[in-house]
C-alpha positions as CSV (number, residue, x, y, z in Angstrom):
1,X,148.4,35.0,100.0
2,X,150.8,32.5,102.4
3,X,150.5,31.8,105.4
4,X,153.1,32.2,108.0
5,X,154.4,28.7,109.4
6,X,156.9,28.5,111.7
7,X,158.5,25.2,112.0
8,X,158.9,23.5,115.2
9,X,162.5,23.0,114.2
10,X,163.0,26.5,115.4
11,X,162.7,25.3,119.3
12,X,165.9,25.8,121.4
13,X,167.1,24.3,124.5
14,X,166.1,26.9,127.1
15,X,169.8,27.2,128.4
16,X,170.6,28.8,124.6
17,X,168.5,32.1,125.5
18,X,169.7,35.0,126.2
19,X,170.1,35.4,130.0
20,X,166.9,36.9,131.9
21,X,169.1,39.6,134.0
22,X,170.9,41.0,130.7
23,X,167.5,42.2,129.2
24,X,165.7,43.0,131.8
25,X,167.8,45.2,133.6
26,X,165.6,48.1,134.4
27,X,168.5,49.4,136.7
28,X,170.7,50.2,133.9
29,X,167.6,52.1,132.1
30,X,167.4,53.9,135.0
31,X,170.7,55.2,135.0
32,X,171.0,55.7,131.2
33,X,168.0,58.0,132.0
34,X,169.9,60.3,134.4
35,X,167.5,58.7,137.9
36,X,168.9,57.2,141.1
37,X,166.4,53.9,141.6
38,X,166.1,55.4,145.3
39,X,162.9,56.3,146.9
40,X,161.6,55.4,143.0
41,X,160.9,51.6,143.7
42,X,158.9,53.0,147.3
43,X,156.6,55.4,145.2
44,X,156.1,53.2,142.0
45,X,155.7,49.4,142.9
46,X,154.2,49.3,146.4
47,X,151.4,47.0,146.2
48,X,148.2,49.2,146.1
49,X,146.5,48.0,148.9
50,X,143.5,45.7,147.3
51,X,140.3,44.8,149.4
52,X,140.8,41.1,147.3
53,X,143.9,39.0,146.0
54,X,145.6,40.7,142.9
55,X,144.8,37.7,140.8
56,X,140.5,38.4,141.4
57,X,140.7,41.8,141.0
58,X,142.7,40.5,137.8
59,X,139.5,38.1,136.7
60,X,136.8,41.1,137.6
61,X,138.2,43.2,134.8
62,X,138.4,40.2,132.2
63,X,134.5,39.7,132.9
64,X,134.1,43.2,132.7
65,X,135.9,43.7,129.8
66,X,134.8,40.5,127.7
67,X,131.0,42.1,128.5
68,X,132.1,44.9,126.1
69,X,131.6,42.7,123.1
70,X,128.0,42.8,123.1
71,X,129.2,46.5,121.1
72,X,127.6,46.7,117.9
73,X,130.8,46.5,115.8
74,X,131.8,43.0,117.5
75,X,128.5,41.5,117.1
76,X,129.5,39.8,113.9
77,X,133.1,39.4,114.6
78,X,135.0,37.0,112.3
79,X,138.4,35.8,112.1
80,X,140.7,36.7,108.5
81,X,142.0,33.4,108.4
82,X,144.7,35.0,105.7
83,X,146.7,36.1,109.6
84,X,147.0,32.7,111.6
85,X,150.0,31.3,112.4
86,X,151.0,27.9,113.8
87,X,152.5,28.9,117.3
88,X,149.8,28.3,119.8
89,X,147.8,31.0,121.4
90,X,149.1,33.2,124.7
91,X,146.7,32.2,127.2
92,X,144.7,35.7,128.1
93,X,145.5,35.6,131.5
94,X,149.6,35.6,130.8
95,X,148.7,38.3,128.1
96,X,147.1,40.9,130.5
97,X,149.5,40.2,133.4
98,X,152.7,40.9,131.1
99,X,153.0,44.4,129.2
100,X,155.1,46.9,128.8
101,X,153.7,50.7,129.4
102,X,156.0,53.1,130.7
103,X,153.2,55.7,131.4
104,X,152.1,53.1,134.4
105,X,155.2,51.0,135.1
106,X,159.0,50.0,134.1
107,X,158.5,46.7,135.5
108,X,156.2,44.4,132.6
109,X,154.5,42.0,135.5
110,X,153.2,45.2,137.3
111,X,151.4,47.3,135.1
112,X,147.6,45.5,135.5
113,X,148.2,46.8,139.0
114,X,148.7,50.4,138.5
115,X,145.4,51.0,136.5
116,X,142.5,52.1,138.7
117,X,142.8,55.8,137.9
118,X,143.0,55.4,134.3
119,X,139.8,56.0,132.2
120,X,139.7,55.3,128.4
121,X,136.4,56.3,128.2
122,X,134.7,59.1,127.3
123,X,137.6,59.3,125.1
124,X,138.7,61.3,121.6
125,X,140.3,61.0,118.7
126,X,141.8,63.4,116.1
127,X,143.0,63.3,112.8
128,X,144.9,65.7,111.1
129,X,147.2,67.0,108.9
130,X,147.8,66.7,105.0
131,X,144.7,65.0,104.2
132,X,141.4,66.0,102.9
133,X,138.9,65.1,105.7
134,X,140.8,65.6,109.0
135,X,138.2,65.8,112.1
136,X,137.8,64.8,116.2
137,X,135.9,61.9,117.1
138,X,134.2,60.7,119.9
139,X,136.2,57.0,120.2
140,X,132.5,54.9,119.6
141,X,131.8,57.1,116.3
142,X,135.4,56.9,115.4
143,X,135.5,52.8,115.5
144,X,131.9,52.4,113.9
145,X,133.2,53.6,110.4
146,X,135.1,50.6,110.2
147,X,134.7,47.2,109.7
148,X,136.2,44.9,112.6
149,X,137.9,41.5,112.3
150,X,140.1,39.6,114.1
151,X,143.8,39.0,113.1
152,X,146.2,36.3,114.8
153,X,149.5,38.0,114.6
154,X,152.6,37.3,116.7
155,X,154.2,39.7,119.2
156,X,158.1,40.7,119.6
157,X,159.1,42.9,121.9
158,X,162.7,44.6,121.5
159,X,163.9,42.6,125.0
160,X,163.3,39.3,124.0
161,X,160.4,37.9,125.0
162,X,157.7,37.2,122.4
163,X,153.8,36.5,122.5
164,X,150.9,35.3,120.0
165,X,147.5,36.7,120.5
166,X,143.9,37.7,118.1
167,X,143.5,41.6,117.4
168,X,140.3,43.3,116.9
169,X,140.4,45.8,115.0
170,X,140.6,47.2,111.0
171,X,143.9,47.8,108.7
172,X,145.4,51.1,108.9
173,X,144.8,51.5,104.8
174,X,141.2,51.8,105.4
175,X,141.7,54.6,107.9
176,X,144.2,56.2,104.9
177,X,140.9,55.5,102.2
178,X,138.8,57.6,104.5
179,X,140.9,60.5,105.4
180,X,142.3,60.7,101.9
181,X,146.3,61.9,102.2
182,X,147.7,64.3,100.3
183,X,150.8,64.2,98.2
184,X,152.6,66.5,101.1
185,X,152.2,63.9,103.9
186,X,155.2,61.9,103.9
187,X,155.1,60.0,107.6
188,X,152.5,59.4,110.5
189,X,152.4,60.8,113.7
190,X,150.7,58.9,116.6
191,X,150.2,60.8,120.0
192,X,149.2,58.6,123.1
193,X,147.6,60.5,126.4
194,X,149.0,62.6,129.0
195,X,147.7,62.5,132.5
196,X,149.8,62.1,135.4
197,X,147.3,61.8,137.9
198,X,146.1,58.8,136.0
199,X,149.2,57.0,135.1
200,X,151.9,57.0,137.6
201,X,155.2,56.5,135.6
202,X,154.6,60.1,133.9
203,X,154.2,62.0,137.0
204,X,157.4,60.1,138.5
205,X,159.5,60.1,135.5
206,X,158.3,63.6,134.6
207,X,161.6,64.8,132.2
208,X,160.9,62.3,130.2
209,X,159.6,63.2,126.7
210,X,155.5,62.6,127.6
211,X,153.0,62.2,125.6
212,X,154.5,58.8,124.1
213,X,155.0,59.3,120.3
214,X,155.9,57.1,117.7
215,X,155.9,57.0,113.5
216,X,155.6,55.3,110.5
217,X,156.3,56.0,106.6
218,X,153.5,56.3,104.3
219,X,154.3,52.9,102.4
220,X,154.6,51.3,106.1
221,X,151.0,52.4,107.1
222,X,149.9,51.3,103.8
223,X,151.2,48.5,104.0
224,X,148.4,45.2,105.2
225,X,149.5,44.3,108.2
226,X,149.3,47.6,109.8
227,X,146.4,47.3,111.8
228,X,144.4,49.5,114.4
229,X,143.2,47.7,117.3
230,X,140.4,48.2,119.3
231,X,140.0,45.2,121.0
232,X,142.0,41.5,121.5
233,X,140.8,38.1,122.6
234,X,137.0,38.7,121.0
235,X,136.3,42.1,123.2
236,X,137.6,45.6,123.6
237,X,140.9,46.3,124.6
238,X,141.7,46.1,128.5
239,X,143.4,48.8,129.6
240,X,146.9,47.2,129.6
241,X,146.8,46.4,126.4
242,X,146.2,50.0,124.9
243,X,142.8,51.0,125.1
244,X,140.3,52.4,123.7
245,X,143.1,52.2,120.6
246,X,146.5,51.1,119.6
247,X,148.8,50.6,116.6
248,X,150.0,46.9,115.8
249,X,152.8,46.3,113.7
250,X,154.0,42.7,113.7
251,X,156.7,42.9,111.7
252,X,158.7,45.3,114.2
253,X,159.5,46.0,117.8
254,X,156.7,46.2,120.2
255,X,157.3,49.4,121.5
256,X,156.2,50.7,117.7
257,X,153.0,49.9,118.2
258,X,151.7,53.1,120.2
259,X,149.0,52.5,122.6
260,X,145.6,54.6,124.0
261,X,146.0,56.7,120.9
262,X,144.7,60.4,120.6
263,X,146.3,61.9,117.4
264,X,146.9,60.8,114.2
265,X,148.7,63.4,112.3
266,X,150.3,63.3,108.9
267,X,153.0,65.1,108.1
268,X,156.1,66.0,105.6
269,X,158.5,65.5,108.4
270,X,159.8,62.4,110.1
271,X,158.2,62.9,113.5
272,X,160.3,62.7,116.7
273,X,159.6,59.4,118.9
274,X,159.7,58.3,122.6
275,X,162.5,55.7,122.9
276,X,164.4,57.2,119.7
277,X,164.7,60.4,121.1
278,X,165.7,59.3,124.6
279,X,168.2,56.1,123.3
280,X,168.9,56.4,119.7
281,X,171.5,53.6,119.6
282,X,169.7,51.4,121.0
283,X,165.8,52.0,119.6
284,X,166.0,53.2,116.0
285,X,163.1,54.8,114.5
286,X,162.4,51.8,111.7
287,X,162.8,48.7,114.4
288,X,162.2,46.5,112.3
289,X,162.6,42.5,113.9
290,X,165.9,41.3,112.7
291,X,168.3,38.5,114.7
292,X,171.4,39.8,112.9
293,X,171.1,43.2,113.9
294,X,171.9,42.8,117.9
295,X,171.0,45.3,120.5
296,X,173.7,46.9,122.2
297,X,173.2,45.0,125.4
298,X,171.8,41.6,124.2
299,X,171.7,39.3,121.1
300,X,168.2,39.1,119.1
301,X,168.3,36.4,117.6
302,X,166.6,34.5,119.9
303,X,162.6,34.9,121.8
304,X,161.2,33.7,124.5
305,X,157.1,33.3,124.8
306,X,155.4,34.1,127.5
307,X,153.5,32.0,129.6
308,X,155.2,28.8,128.4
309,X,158.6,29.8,128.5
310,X,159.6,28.3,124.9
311,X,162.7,29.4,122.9
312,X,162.6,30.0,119.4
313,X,164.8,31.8,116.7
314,X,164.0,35.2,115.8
315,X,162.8,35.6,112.2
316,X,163.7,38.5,110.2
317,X,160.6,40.6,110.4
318,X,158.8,38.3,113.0
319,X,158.5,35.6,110.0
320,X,156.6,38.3,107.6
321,X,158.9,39.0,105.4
322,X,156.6,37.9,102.6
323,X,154.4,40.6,103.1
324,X,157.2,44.0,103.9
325,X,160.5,42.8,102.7
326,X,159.7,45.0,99.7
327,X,159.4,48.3,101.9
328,X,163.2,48.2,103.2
329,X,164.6,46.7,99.1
C-alpha cells in the first residue's frame, strides 16, 4: 500500500492564498441563516470569567486529558505506519485551540473556551437499524470491542485552512464486521448530542436543525480510511475535538466528520444532514476535497496549516486518491 507524499514543491508564497476575510466571514453566515449578529456576539463570546489565564486553564485539561491513556485499550497503543504522511505534525497546542463546533461556537479560536458545562462522560452509544446485532452501549464497553491504533491523517476543512494530526481509534469496517449490515441498509446515519444547557451555540441558535447529523454510503464507510476516533495525540479525545467519539474522513470536508457521536443508524435512505440541509449550494452531501470544484464564496484550491501558517495546493481528495478515487469512478 503507498504512502501519501506530498512534495514540498507544493508550497506557495503566502500572498497566493485565499484572503483570510473571504472565508472566514462568519457575518455573512449569519445572515444566510436568517440572525441579526446583534446582542449574539454579547451572549456567545464574552470571555467566561476564568480564576487563571485562558492559556493554563488550556494546559490543565491537556494534563488531564493525556492522564486518560493509562485506559486499558491505549496501553499498547501503536502507530499503522501504512497512514503517515510527510507534512509535519500540528503542534497539540494549535490543534486544541482551533476547531470548528457549532454546538459551542461559530468562531474556530473560541470553542476550548466554551466547554465547562459539557460532560462526555457517562456517555452512550447506539446502534441501529438494518443490521443483525443492533444494541446501546455504555461508551467504555463500546470502545473495548475494538482494537485501537493510531493513524497520521491530514485535515481539510471546507474554509481553507488545513491541519495534520495522530487519531486513536479503529476503522469503521470493523464496526460494520461486528454489527453485520443487511442487504436493506444502503447509507449511515450519525447523530451527535443535544443539550443546550451544555453547549451554548444550540440554545442561541435554537432554529437551527440540532442534533448535528451527517452520512455516508455503504462503500464510503467500508472503505479503510474511515476511521472512528476515540482519542488523538496518544490519549482520549479532548472535548473540542469530539469526544468520547467522532467520525474521521480524510479524504473529505471536515465538517463530515461528525463529532461526540450517539447514534449510528443504518438505513435505505439517504439521511438528511446539518450544513446540507441548511446551505445545499454551498455544502453538498458527498464533500469530497477537490481544488477544481470552488465554493461559492472562495477558491479551494489552495490550504493553509494551522499553527505555521504554510500554503500548499489542495489535492484532490486531500492527496488520497489512491485509496477512494474508485468510490466516485
Amino acid at each position: 500500500m503507498s504512502h501519501i507524499i506530498l512534495p514540498k514543491k507544493w508550497n506557495l508564497p503566502a500572498k497566493e492564498i485565499t484572503p483570510e476575510h473571504v472565508f472566514n466571514n462568519r457575518r455573512h453566515f449569519l445572515k444566510l441563516m436568517g440572525f441579526t449578529t446583534a446582542g449574539i456576539a454579547g451572549a456567545l463570546f464574552a470571555p467566561p470569567a476564568f480564576a487563571q489565564s485562558g492559556l493554563s486553564r488550556l494546559a490543565e485539561r491537556l494534563v488531564a486529558e493525556k492522564q486518560n491513556a493509562a485506559l486499558p485499550y491505549y496501553k499498547n497503543l501503536k502507530r499503522n505506519p501504512e497512514y503517515t504522511i510527510r507534512r509535519p505534525m500540528t503542534d497539540e497546542p494549535v490543534a486544541l485551540k482551533y476547531n470548528n463546533y457549532y454546538e459551542f461556537s461559530p468562531e474556530k479560536d473560541d470553542v476550548w473556551k466554551h466547554l465547562d458545562q459539557f460532560e462526555p462522560h457517562p456517555w452512550q452509544i447506539e446502534i441501529t437499524g438494518h443490521i443483525k446485532h443492533p444494541g446501546k452501549y455504555a461508551i467504555e464497553d463500546f470502545i473495548k470491542q475494538f482494537s485501537i491504533e493510531e493513524r497520521t491523517y491530514r485535515h481539510r476543512c471546507v474554509e481553507t485552512w488545513a491541519m495534520v494530526v495522530p487519531w486513536n481509534g479503529f476503522e469503521m469496517m470493523d464496526l460494520l464486521k461486528k454489527v453485520q449490515p443487511t442487504s436493506k441498509a444502503k447509507f449511515i446515519k450519525f447523530t451527535t448530542f443535544q443539550n443546550p444547557e451544555a453547549a451554548p451555540g444550540q440554545k442561541i441558535y435554537n432554529t437551527l436543525p440540532w442534533p448535528y447529523t451527517e452520512g455516508l454510503t455503504m462503500d464510503e464507510a467500508q472503505n479503510e480510511l474511515a476511521f472512528m476516533a476515540t482519542g488523538i495525540y496518544g490519549h482520549t479525545l479532548p472535548k473540542q475535538h469530539g469526544a468520547p467519539i467522532r467520525l474521521v474522513l480524510p479524504w473529505k470536508y471536515g465538517f463530515k466528520s461528525i463529532k461526540a457521536i450517539v447514534k449510528i443508524e443504518f438505513t435505505d435512505k439517504r439521511p438528511t444532514t446539518f450544513w446540507n440541509t441548511l446551505i445545499p449550494k454551498e455544502y453538498d452531501f458527498v464533500a469530497n476535497v477537490n481544488p477544481d470544484v470552488p465554493h461559492p464564496r472562495w477558491s479551494q484550491r489552495r490550504e493553509k496549516m494551522i499553527g505555521t501558517g504554510e500554503v500548499y495546493a489542495t489535492q484532490k481528495y486531500n492527496g488520497y486518491g489512491d485509496f477512494v478515487a474508485n468510490l466516485y469512478a
